[in-house]
C-alpha positions as CSV (number, residue, x, y, z in Angstrom):
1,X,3.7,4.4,25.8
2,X,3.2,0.7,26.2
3,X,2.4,0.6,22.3
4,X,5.5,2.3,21.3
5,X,7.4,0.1,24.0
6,X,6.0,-3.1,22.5
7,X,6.7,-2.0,18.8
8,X,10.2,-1.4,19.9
9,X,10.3,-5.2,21.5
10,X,9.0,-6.3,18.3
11,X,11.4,-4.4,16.0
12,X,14.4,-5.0,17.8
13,X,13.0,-9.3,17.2
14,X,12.6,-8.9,14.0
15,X,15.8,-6.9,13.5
16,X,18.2,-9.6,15.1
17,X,16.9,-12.1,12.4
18,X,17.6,-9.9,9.6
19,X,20.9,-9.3,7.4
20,X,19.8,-7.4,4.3
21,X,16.3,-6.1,2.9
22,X,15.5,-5.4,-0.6
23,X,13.3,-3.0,-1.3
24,X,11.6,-2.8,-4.4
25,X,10.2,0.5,-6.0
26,X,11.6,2.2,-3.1
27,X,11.7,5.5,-4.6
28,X,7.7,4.9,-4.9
29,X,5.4,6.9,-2.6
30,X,5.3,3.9,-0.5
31,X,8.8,2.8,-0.7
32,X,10.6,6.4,0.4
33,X,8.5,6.3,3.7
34,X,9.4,2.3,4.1
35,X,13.1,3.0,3.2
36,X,13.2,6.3,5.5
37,X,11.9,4.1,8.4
38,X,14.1,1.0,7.9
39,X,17.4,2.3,7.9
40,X,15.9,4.7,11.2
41,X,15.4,1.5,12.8
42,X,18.7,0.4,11.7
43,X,18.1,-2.2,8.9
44,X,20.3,-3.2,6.1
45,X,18.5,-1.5,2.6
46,X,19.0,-2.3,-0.7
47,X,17.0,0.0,-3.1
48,X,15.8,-1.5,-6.5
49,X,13.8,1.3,-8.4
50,X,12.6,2.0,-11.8
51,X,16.0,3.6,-12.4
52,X,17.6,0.5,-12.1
53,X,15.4,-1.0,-15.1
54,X,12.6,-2.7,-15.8
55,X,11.6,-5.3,-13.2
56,X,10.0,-7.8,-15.3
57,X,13.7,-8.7,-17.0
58,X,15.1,-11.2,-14.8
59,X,18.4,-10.5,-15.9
60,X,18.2,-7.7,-13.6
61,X,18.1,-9.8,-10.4
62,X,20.9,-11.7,-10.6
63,X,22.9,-8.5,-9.7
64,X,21.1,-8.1,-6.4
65,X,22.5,-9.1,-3.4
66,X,21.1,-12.0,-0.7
67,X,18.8,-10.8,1.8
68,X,17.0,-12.4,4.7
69,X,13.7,-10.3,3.3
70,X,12.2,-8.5,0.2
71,X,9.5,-6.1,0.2
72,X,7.8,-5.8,-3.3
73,X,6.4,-2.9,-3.5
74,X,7.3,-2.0,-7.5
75,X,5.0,-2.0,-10.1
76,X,2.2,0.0,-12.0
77,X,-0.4,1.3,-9.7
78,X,-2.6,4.1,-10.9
79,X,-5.9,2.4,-11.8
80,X,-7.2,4.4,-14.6
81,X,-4.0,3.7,-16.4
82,X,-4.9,0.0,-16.1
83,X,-7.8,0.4,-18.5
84,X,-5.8,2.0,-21.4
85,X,-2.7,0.0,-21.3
86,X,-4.1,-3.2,-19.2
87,X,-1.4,-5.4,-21.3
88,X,1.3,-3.6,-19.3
89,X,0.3,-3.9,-16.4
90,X,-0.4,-7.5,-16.6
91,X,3.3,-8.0,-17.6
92,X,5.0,-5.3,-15.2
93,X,3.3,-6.6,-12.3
94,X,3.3,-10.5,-13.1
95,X,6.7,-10.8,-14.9
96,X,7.8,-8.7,-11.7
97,X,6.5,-10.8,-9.1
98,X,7.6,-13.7,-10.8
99,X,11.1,-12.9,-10.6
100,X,11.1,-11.5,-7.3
101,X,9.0,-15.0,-6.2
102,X,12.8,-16.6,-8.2
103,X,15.0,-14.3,-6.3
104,X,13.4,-15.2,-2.4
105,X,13.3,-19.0,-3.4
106,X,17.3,-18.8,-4.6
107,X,18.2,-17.4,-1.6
108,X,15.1,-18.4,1.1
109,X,14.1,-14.9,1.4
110,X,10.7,-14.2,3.2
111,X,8.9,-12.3,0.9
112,X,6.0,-9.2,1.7
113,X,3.9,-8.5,-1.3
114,X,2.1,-4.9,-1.8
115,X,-1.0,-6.1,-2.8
116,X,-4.5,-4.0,-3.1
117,X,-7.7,-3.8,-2.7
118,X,-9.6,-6.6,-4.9
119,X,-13.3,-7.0,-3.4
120,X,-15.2,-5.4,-5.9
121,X,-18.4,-3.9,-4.8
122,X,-18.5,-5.1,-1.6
123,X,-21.7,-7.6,-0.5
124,X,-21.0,-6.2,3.1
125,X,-19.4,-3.6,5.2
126,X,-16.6,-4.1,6.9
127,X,-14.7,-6.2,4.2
128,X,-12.9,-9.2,5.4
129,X,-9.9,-11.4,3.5
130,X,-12.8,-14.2,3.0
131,X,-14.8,-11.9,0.8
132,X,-14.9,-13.3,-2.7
133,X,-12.8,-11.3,-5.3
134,X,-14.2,-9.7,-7.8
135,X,-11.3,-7.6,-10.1
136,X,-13.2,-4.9,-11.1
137,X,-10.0,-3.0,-13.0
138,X,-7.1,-4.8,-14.5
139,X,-4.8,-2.9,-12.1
140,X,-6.7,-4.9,-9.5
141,X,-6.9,-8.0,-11.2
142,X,-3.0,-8.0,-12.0
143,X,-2.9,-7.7,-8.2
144,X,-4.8,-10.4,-7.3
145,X,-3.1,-12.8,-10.0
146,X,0.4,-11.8,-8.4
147,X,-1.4,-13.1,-4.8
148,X,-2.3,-16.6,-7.0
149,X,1.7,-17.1,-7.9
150,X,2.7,-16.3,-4.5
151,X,0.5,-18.0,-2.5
152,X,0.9,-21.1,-5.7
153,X,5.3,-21.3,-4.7
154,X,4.2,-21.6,-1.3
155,X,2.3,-24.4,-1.0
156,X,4.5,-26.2,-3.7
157,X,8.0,-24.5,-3.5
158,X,8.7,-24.1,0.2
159,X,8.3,-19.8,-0.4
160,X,7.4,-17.9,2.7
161,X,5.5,-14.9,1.8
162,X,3.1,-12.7,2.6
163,X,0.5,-10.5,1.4
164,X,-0.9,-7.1,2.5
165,X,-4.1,-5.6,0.6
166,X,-4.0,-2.1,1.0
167,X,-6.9,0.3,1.1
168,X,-6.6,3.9,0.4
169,X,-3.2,5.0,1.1
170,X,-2.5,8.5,1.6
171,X,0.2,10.6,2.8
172,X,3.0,13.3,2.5
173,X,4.7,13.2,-1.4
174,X,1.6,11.1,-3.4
175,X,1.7,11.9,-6.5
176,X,-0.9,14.6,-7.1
177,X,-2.9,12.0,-9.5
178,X,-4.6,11.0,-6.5
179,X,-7.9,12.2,-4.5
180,X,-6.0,13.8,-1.3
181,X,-2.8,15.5,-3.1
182,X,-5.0,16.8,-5.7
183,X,-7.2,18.5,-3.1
184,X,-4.9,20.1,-1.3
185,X,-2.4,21.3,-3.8
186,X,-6.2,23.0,-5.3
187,X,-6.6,24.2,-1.5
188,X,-2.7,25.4,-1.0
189,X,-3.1,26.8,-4.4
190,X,-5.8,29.4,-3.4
191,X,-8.0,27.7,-6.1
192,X,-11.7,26.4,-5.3
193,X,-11.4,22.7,-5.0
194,X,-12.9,20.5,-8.2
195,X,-13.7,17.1,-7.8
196,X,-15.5,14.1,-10.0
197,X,-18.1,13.3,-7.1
198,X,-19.1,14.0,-3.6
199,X,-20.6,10.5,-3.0
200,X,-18.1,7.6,-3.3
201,X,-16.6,6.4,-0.1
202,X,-13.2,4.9,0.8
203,X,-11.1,3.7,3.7
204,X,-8.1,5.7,3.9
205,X,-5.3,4.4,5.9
206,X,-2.0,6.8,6.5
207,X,1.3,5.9,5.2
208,X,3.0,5.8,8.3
209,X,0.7,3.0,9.6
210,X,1.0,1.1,6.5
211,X,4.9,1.1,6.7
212,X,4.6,-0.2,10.3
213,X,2.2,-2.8,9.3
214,X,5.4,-3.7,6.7
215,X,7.8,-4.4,8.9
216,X,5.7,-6.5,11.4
217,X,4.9,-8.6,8.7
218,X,8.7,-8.7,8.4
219,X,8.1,-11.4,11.3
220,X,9.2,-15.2,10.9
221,X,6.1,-16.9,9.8
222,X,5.1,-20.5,8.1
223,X,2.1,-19.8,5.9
224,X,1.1,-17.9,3.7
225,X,-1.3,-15.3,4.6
226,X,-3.3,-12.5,3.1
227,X,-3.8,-9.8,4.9
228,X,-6.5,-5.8,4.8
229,X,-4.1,-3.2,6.0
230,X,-6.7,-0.1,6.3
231,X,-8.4,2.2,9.0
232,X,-11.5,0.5,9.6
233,X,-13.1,3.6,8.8
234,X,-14.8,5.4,5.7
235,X,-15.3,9.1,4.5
236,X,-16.9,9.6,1.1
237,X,-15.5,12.3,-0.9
238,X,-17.7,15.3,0.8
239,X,-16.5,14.4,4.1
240,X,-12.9,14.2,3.4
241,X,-13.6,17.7,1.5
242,X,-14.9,19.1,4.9
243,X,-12.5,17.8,7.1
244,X,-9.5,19.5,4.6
245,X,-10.9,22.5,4.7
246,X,-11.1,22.5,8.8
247,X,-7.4,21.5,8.6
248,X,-6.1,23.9,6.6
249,X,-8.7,26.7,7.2
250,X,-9.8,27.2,3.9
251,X,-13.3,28.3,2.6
252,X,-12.8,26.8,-1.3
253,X,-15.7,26.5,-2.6
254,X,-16.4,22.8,-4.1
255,X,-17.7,21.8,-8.1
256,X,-18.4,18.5,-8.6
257,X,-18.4,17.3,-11.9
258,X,-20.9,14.6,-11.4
259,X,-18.9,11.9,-13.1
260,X,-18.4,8.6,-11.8
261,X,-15.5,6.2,-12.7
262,X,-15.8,2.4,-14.5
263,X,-17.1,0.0,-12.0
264,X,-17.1,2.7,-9.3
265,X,-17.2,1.2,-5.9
266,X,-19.9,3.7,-3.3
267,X,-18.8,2.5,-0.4
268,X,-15.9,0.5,1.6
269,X,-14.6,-0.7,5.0
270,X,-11.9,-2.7,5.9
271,X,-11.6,-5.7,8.3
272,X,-8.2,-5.3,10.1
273,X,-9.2,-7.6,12.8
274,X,-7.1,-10.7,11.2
275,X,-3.7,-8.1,10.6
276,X,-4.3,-6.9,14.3
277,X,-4.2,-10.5,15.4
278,X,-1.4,-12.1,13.7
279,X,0.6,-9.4,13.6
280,X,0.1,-6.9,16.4
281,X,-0.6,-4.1,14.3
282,X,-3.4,-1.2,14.5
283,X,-3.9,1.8,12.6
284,X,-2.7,4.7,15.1
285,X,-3.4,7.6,13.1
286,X,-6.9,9.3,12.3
287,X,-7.9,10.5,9.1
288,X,-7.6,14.3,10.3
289,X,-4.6,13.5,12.1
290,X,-2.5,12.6,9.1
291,X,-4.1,14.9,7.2
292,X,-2.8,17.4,10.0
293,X,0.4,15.6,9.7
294,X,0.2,16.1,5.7
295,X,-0.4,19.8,5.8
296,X,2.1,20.6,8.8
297,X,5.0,18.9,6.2
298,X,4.3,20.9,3.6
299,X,4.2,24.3,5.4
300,X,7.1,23.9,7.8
């Protein structure tokens, strides 16, 4: 109760300071949730989604409105994408942050930037923001250039921004590309469950706590700052497998195809101890609690 209570205090802060947020690629996975929360919480949204054009043509922005914050989360995301067509990704996600990095400095909007994971293999376990990047796919390293123009129009252009890495997002209406959706449309689907390997581990985080993180790093602040938003906690593939199958009491067999992806990372952990420090925020939600949370959704 005191959590909820101090969220609230927080919220209802932040909220007073605010007129208008844009939201970019809010009809992504991560920008529905965001939107669905904001306006609960009373907030101002305007939506800017692939619909609406491409977001590296800055014509586009001069039709959006002022707004005391915007919250890029539009782009191209899904990794093994990045190593057929890494051109376009470079210029989607550059050309894009570029002109939302125009719009905020036009009208002094405080800018939070949906970055990703960028560490590489790790050389230690938990990972914190001090841990030398190393782009291993060009998904990642259009990421991590995006967090060099940001952080670049702060220290010379007055921006106020800020930058949240996320680790393994997961939750209700990801596109079924992904590790978790794919599993459990294979276990809701009656069908055994088929997966490339058992072995690589990953910190997943639940969308709901990434959304809150979000909009506490809506929060007045000075400098820039770079941010891990994840659970502090990581299941390779088998365990996630195992705790699906005690969720939604299935007995699918597993097949693993024994294939590994380019530059696959084993193992990962994130170091949240700098996002619970500056801005309040801890992940609330276990990996079999939203994956409880996941499976409840889809059968009510």
């Amino acid at each position: 109760m005191i959590a909820v209570i101090f969220f609230s205090l927080k919220t209802a802060r932040i909220r007073s300071s605010v007129n208008t947020v844009i939201v970019t690629g809010a009809s992504g996975f991560i920008g529905r949730a965001l939107v669905v929360r904001l306006k609960s919480l009373g907030f101002k949204v305007v939506e800017f989604n692939h619909s609406d054009g491409d977001i590296a043509d800055p014509t586009l922005f001069s039709a959006l409105p002022e707004a005391s914050h915007v919250i890029h989360l539009a782009g191209r995301h899904f990794v093994p994408d990045s190593w057929s067509e890494p051109l376009d990704f470079l210029r989607v996600n550059l050309l894009g942050t570029q002109n939302v990095i125009d719009h905020c400095l036009r009208h002094g909007s405080k800018l939070i930037f949906s970055s990703a994971y960028l560490y590489g293999v790790p050389d230690c376990n938990p990972v914190a923001e001090d841990h030398p990047v190393t782009s291993n796919n060009p998904y990642a390293l259009s990421k991590y250039f995006g967090e060099q123009l940001i952080e670049f129009f702060c220290d010379y252009k007055g921006l106020n921004a800020i930058a949240l890495r996320f680790f393994n997002v997961y939750g209700d209406g990801q596109n079924i590309e992904y590790l978790i959706p794919s599993i459990l449309s294979q276990v809701a689907a009656g069908h055994d469950i088929k997966v490339n390997n058992l072995l690589p581990s990953r910190d997943y985080v639940y969308i709901e706590d990434v959304v809150t993180s979000i909009i506490l790093a809506m929060e007045p602040s000075h400098k820039f700052r770079v941010l891990n938003i994840g659970s502090g906690t990581s299941y390779s593939v088998e365990e996630l497998i195992d705790i699906i199958k005690k969720v939604t009491e299935s007995d699918a067999k597993v097949i693993s195809r024994e294939q590994y992806r380019e530059n696959e990372v084993m193992d990962v952990v994130a170091d949240t101890r700098s996002a619970q420090e500056i801005l309040d925020w801890t992940p609330k939600y276990t990996l079999e609690q939203g994956l409880r949370d996941i499976w409840s959704k889809r059968n009510s």
